[in-house]
N, C-alpha and C positions, 0 to 999 in steps of 0.2 A: 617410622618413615622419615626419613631427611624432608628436610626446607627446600630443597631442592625438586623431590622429587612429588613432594604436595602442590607445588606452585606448576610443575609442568602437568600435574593431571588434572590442574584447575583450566589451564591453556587449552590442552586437548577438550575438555568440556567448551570451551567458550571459541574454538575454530581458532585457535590463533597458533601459528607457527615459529616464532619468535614475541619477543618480549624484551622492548628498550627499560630499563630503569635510571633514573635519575636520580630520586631523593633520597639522602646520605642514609637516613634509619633504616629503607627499608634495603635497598644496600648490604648495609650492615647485617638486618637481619639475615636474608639471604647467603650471603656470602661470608660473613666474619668480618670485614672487612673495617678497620675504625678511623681511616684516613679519611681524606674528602678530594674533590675534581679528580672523579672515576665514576666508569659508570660501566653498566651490565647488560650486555646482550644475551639472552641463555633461549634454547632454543631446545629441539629433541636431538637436534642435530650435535648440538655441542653448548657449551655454557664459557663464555668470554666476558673477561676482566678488561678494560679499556682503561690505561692512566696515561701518564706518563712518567719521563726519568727520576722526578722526585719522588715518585711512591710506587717504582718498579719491585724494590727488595721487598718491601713491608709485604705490596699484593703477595706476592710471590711465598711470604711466607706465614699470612692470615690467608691466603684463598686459594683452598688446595684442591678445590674441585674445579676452578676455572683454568681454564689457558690466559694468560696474562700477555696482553698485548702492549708495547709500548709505544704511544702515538707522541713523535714530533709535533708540536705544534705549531712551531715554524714552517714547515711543509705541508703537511697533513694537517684536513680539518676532521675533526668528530665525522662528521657527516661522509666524507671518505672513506674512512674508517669503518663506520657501519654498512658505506655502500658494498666494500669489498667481501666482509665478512657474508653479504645478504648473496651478493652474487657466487660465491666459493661453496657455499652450501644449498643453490637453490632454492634459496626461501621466499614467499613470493607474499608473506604478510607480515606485518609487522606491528603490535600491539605497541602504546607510549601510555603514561601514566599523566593522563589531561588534569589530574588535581596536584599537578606538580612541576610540570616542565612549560618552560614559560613560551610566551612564544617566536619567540626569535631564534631560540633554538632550535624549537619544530620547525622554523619554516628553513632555518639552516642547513637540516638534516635532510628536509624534505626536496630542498634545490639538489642535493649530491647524488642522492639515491634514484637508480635509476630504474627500477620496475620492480616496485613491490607495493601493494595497497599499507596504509596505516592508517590501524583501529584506535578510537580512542579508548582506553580502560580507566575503571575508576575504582579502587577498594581490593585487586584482586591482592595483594600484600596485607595490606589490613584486615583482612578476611582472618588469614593466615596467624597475624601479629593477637587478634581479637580473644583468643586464652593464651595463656603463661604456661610453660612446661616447668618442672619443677626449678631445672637450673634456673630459669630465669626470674622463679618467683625466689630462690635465693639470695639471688644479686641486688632484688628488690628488696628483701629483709635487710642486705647488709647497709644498703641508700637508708632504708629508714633506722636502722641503730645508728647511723653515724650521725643521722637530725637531731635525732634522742637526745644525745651525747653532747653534742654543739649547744644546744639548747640551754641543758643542763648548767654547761660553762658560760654561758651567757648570761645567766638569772645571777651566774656570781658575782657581777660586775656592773649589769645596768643599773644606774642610778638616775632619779632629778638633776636635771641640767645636763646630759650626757645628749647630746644630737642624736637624733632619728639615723643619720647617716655614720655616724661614729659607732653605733652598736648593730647594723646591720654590716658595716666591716668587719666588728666582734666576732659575730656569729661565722661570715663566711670563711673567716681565717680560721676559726675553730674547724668547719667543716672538712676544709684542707688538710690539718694539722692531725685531722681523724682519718683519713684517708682518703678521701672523697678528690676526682678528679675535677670539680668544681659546682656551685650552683647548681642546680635540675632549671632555674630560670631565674629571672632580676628578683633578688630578693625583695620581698611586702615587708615593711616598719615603718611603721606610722604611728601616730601618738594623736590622742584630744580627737577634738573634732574633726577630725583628716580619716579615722576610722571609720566613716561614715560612705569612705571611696573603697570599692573592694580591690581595686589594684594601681593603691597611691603609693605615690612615690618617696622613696626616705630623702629627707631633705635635711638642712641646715637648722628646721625647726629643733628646737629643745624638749626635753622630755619634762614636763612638769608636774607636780603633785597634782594628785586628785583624775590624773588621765588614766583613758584607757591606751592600751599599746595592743595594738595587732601584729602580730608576726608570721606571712607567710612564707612558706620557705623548704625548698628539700635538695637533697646532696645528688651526685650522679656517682654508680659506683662501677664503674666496665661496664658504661654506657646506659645502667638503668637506671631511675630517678624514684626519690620518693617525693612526696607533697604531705605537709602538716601546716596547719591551722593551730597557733594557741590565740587567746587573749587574755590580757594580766589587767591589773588596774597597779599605777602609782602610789603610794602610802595609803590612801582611805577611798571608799566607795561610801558610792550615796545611795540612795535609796531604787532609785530609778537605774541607776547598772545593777543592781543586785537582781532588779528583778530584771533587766532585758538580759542580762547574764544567764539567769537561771533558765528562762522560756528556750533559749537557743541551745542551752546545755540538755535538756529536756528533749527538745528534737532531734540534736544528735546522735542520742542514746537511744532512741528510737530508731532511728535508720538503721545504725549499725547491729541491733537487736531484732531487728525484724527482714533486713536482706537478707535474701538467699536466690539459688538459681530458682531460673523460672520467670521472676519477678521482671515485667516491664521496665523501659525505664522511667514511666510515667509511675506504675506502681512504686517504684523504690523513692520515685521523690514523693509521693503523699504520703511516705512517714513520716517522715518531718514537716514537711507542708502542714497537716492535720494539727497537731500541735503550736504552731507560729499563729495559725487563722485562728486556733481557740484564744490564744493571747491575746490577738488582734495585733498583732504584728506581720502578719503574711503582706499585706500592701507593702510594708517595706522590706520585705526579702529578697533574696537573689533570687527566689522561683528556679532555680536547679540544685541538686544536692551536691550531684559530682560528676565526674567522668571517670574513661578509662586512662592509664599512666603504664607505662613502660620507657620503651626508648625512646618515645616524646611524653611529655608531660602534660599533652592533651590526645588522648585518641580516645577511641570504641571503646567500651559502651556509654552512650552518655545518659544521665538521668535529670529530667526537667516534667515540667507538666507533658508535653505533645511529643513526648520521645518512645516508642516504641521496640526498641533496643532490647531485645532478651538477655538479661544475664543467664550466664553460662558456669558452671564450677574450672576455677581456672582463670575466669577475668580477676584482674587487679583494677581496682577504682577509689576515686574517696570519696567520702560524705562527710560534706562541709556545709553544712546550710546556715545560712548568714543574713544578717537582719542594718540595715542601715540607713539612719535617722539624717537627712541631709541638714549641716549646721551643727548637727548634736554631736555625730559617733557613731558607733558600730558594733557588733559581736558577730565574729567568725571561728568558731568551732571544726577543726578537720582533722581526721584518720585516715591513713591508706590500709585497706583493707582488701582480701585476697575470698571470692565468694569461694563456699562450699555448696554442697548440694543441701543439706539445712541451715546454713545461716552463714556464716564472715568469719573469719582470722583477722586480730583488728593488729597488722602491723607497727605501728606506731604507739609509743605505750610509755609517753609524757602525759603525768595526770591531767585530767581534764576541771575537776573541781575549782572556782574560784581563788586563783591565788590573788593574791594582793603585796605588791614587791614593797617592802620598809627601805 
C-alpha cells in the first residue's frame, strides 16, 4: 500500500477530511519531496503540493501523485491558498500537525480560511514513519557504511595536539568525500574531561595524551542518517578508563544482544541499565539507551526507564548507553541497529573493543 494511501485510511479512522502538513521529513516522507518551503494538503478529495517558483520543477518532478500548485507570494498568502483549495472541494475539516506548525502560521491560515473547523493532530506521520520498509532500511545501511568508512580515515590522522575542532572537520570532510549529503547533525568531539558532557561541543581545545575522545556522529545518505558512538583513549589509559571503558562496553553488548521486537522501551533500556547499576555506575548514566533514527535523527521508538514504546520488527534505533563522571570524563558506546523479530541487525560494524590511538 502507498504512503499515501496508509495516511488517508489513517484520516478516515480519525473523521478528518483534509490533512495540512508542515514539517519537511514528514513531507518528504509522504510525497518524495527533498526541497524545503512547501507544504501538503492531501485529502480523499485530491492530494496538493503547495510551493513556489523556486521549487515548481523539482515538485513537479519528485511528487508525482500530487497537483503541484504554484503560490505567489507576493500576492497570495499560504492561507489563501489553502482557503481556496478547502472551498473548490468542499471540505469542511481540516487536521494541522500541532507538534510542528508554529503559531503564527496557524493563526495565519486560520484568519484566511473561511469555514472549515481545524483539528489539532499529533503522531499521525510518525505512526507511519515508526517501521522502515526495506528501501529505507537500505539507505540506512548506506548512512552507516559511509560513518564506518570516515571513521576509519579519521583514526589515520588524529593525533596529540590536533584540536577537538580540526579532527571533527576531518571526519565530516571524509563523510562528504564518501558520499554522504552531509552530517545526520553537529558533530560530538570532545577530548579529556569535556567527555563527561554528552553533547559537548568541539572546540579549539587540544587533543592531549592520556585523553579519552568521544566521537558522536553519522552521515545523511537521500535523507536517511545514521548515529555511531566510538570512544578511543590518546597514547595510554589508566586504570580507571579501562575499567569504566569496559562496564559501558559490557552494557552495550548487552542491549544489542538481547533487543528484539516485542520488548518495551523501558525493557530494552534495563539491558544495559542492569549491568552500569551492578558497576555502580548507573547514577552517572544517560538512563536512556537510545532512540528511533530515520529521516530525523530523533524519532519513535524511544528507550529510557518510563518509556513504554513497543519495538516493532522494522524499527531502526541505537543503543548507546553512556556513563559520565562530571570533571573526570565519559564513555559512550553506540550502534545503529535495525530490530528483527528475534534480536537486531547491528548496522554499524566499527569495532567496539578498547582502541588506544599511538
Amino acid at each position: 500500500m502507498k504512503r499515501t494511501e496508509r495516511l488517508l485510511k489513517k484520516m478516515e479512522e480519525l473523521g478528518l477530511e483534509s490533512l495540512f502538513l508542515n514539517n519537511v521529513q514528514n513531507i518528504r516522507y509522504i510525497s518524495g519531496y527533498t526541497g524545503t518551503d512547501s507544504y501538503i494538503l492531501i485529502s480523499p478529495k485530491g492530494k496538493w503540493f503547495i510551493t513556489d517558483y523556486r521549487y515548481t520543477e523539482q515538485a513537479k518532478n519528485e511528487c508525482v501523485e500530487f497537483e503541484v500548485i504554484e503560490r505567489n507570494r507576493q500576492t497570495t498568502t499560504l492561507g489563501q491558498c489553502v482557503n481556496q483549495i478547502l472551498k473548490d472541494n468542499n471540505i469542511k475539516n481540516i487536521g494541522f500537525e500541532r507538534d510542528h506548525i508554529n503559531y503564527g502560521m496557524l493563526e495565519d491560515i486560520k484568519n484566511d480560511v473561511e469555514a472549515a473547523d481545524f483539528i489539532p493532530t499529533s503522531g499521525i506521520i510518525e505512526e507511519l514513519r515508526y517501521t522502515k520498509d526495506e528501501e529505507e532500511i537500505q539507505l540506512i545501511k548506506k548512512a552507516c557504511e559511509i560513518a564506518d568508512k570516515a571513521f576509519a580515515e579519521l583514526l589515520k590522522v588524529i593525533k596529540v595536539g590536533m584540536t577537538e575542532a580540526e579532527a571533527a572537520l576531518e571526519l565530516e570532510y571524509n563523510m562528504r568525500k564518501l558520499g554522504a549529503e552531509g552530517p545526520a547533525f553537529d558533530t560530538i568531539l570532545i577530548s579529556g574531561a569535556k567527555t563527561s558532557m554528552p553533547h559537548g561541543i568541539p572546540s579549539d581545545k587540544k587533543i592531549e595524551h592520556g585523553d579519552f575522545v568521544t566521537v558522536d556522529f553519522g552521515a545523511i545518505y537521500k535523507g536517511y542518517r545514521s548515529d555511531m558512538t566510538r570512544t578511543f583513549i590518546m597514547g595510554e589509559a589508566n586504570d580507571e578508563q579501562i575499567r569504566l571503558y569496559n562496564s559501558v562496553l559490557e552494557a552495550q553488548v548487552a542491549s544489542v544482544e538481547g533487543i528484539k521486537a516485542g520488548l518495551t522501551g523501558k525493557e530494552a533500556d534495563d539491558l544495559a541499565g542492569k549491568v552500569l547499576e551492578r558497576d555502580g555506575y548507573y547514577e552517572h548514566s544517560g538512563k536512556s539507551l537510545g532512540h528511533g533514527i530515520g529521516l530525523d535523527v530523533h524519532e519513535k521508538p524511544f528507550m529510557n526507564p518510563i518509556c513504554q514504546d513497543v519495538l516493532k520488527e522494522g524499527c531502526v534505533v541505537t543503543c548507546e548507553p553512556g556513563v559520565y563522571i562530571p570533571g573526570w570524563g565519559g564513555v559512550r558506546i553506540e550502534d545503529t541497529v535495525v530490530i528483527t523479530a528475534d534480536g537486531c541487525e547491528i548496522l554499524t560494524h566499527t569495532p567496539k573493543e578498547l582502541l588506544i590511538v599511538k
